[in-house]
TIVEX-563454 format. One record per residue: chain; residue number from 1; x, y, z of N, C-alpha, C, O, CB in turn; residue in one letter. Coordinates in nm, 3 decimals, padded with zeros to 5 digits. Glycine has a CB too. Layout:
<rs>
@rose:A | vomar:NUM | n_c1:X | n_c2:Y | n_c3:Z | ca_c1:X | ca_c2:Y | ca_c3:Z | c_c1:X | c_c2:Y | c_c3:Z | o_c1:X | o_c2:Y | o_c3:Z | cb_c1:X | cb_c2:Y | cb_c3:Z | lumza:A
...
</rs>
This chain:
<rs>
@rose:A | vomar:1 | n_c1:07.432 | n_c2:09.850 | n_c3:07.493 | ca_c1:07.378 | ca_c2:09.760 | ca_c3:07.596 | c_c1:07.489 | c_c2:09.716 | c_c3:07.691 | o_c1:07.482 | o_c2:09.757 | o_c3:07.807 | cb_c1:07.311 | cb_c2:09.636 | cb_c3:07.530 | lumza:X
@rose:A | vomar:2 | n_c1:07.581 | n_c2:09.645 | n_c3:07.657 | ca_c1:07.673 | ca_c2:09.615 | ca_c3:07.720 | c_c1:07.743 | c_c2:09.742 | c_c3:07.844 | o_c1:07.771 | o_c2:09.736 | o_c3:07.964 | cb_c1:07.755 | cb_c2:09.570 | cb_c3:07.608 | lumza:X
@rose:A | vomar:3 | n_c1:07.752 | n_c2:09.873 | n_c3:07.713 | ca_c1:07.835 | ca_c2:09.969 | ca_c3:07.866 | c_c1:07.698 | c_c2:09.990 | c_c3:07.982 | o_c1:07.702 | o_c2:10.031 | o_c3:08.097 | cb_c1:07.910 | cb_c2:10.189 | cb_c3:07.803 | lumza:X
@rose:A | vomar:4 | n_c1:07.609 | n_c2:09.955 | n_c3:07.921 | ca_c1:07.485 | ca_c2:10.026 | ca_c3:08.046 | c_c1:07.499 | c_c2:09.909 | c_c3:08.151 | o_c1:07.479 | o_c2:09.932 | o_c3:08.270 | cb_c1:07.279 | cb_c2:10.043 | cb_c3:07.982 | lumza:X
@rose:A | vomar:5 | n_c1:07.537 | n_c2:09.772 | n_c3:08.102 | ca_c1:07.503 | ca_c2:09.625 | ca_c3:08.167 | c_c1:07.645 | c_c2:09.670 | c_c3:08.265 | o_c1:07.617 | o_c2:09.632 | o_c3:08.379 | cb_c1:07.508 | cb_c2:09.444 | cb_c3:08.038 | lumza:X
@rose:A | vomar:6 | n_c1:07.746 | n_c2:09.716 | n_c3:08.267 | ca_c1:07.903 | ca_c2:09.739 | ca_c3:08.304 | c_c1:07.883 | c_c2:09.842 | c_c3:08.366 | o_c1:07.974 | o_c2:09.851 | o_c3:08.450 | cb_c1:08.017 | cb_c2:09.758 | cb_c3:08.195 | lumza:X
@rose:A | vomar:7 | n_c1:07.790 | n_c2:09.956 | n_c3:08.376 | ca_c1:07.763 | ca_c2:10.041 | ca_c3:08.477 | c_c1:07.628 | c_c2:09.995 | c_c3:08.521 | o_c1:07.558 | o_c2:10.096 | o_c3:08.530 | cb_c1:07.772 | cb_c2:10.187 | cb_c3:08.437 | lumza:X
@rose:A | vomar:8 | n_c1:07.563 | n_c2:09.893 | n_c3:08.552 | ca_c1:07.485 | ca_c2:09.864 | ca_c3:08.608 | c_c1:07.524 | c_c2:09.799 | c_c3:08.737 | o_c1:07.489 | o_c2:09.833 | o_c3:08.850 | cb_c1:07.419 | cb_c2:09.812 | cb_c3:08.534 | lumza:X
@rose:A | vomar:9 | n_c1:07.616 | n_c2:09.677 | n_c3:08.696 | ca_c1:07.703 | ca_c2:09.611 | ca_c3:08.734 | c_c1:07.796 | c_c2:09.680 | c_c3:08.844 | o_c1:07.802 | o_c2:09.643 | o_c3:08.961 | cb_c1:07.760 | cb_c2:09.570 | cb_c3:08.626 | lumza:X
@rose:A | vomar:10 | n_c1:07.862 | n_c2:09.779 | n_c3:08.790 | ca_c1:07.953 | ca_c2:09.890 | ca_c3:08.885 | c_c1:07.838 | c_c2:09.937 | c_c3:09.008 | o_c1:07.882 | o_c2:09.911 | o_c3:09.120 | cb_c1:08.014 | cb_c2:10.056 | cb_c3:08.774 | lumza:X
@rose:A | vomar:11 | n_c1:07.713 | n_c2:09.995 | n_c3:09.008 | ca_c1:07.635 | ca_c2:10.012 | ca_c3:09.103 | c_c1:07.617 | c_c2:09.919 | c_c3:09.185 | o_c1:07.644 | o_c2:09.928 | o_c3:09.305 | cb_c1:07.540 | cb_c2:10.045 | cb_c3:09.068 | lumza:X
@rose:A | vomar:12 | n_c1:07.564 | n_c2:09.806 | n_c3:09.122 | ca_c1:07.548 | ca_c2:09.718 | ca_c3:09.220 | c_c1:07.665 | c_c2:09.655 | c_c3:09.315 | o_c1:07.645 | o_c2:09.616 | o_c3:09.430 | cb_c1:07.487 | cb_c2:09.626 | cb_c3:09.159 | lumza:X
@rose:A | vomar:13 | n_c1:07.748 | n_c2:09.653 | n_c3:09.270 | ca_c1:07.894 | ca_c2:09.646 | ca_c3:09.336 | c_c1:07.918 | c_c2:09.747 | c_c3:09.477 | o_c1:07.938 | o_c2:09.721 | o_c3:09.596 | cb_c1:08.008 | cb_c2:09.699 | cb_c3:09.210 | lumza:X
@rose:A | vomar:14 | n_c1:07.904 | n_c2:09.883 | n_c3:09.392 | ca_c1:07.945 | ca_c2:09.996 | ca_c3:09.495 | c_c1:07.851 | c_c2:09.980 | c_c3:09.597 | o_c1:07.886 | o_c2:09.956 | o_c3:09.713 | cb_c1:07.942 | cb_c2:10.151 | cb_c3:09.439 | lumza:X
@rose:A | vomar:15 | n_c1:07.701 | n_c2:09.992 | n_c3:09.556 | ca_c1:07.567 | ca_c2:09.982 | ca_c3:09.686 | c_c1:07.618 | c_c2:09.834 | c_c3:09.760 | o_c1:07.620 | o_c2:09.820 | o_c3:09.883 | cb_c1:07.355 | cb_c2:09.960 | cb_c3:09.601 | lumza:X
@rose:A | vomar:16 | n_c1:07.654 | n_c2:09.735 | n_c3:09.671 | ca_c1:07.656 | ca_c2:09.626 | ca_c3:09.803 | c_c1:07.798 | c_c2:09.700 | c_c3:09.887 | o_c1:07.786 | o_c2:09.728 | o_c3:10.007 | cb_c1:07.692 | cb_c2:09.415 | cb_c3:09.742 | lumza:X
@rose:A | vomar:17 | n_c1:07.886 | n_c2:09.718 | n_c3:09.837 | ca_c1:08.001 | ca_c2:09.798 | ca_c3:09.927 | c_c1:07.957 | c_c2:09.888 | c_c3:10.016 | o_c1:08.021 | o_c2:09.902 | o_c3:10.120 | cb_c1:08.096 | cb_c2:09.877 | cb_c3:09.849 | lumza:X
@rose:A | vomar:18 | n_c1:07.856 | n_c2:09.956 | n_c3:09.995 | ca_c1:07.790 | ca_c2:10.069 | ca_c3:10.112 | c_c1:07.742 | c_c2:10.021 | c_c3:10.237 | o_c1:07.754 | o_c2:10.062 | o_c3:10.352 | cb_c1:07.664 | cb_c2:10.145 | cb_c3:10.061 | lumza:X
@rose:A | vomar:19 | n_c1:07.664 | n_c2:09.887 | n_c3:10.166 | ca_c1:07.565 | ca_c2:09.833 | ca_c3:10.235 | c_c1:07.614 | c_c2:09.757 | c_c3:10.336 | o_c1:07.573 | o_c2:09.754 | o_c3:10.453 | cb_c1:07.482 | cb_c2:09.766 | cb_c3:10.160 | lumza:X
@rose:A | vomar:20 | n_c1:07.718 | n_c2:09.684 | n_c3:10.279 | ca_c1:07.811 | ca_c2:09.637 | ca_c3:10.385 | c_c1:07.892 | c_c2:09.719 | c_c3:10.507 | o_c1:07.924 | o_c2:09.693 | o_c3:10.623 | cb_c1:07.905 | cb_c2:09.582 | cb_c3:10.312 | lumza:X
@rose:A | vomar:21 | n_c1:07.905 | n_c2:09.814 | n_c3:10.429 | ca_c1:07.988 | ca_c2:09.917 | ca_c3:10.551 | c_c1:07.918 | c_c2:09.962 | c_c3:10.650 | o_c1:07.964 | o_c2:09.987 | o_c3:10.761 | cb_c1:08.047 | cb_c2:10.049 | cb_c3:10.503 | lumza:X
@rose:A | vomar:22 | n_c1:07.775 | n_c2:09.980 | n_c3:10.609 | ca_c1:07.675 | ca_c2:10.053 | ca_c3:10.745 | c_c1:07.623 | c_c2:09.936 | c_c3:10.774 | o_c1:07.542 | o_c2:09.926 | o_c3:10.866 | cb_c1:07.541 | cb_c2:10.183 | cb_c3:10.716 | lumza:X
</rs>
């Protein structure tokens, strides 16, 4: 649970980073 919650986490990170850039 935890590594899925830590790559869940990592996505949502990266997409807000995308999202911000465009």
């Amino acid at each position: 649970i935890l590594g899925e919650l830590d790559i869940f986490l990592a996505w949502i990170a990266k997409n807000h980073e995308v999202t911000s850039s465009a």
